[in-house]
N, C-alpha and C positions, 0 to 999 in steps of 0.2 A: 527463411520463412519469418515474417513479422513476428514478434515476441509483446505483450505488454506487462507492466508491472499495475496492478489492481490494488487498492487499500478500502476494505470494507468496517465497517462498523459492526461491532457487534451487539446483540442485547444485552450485555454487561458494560455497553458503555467503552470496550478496549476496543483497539484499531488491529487488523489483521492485515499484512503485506502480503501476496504474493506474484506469481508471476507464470501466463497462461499464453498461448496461441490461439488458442480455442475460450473466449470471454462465458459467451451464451454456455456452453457445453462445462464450462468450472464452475461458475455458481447454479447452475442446476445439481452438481457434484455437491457441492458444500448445503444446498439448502437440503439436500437427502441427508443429509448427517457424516457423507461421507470425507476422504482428505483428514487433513491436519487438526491434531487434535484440537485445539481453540475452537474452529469452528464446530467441529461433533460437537462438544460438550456446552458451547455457549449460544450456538446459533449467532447467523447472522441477521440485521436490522435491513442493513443497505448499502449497495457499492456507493462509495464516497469521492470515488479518484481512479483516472486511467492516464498510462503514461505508453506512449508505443515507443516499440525501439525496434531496429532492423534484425536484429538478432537477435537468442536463446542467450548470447553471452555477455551481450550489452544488458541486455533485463536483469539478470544476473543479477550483475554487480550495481545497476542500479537502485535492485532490491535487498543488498547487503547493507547498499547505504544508507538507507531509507530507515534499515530498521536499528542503524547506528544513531538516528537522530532524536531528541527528544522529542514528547509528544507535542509541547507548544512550536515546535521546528515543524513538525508533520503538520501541524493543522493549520500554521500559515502556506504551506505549500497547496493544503486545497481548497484554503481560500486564494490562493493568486494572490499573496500578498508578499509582492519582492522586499519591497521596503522592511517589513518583520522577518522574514527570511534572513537578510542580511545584517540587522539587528541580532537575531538570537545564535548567528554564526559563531563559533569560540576564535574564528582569525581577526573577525572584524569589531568583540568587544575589546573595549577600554579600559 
């Protein structure tokens, strides 16, 4: 079954990863206050970024990564910006 990994904004300004089959049906979840505590306690503002992947185990781990990255790492990715991407990589600095 389709998987995607989501990254939402919160009203404090922090970015929340997760990872849904069901889009429409998680953030109705999370705008009730329910789910992961970030969102109960912070609310969120707006989904920021979708990423689909064929599977629950692909999303997964591409939402381990994601939240291994810093924030200037994540925010070039939902700008589509490869070029800063690969600039703020730790393989490809100098």
């Amino acid at each position: 079954m389709p998987h995607l990994i989501y990254i939402l904004k919160m009203l404090t300004g922090h970015l929340y990863i997760g990872t849904t089959d069901d889009l429409h049906r998680r953030l109705k979840y999370h705008a009730k206050g329910f789910g992961h505590r970030t969102t109960r306690l912070g609310g969120y503002k707006r989904l920021i970024y979708t990423e689909p992947f064929p599977d629950r185990i692909s999303a997964l781990r591409r939402e381990r990564q994601l939240k291994g990255w810093t924030r200037a790492k994540k925010m070039a990715l939902i700008a589509n910006n490869p070029d800063n991407l690969k600039k703020l990589s730790k393989r490809h600095k100098k």
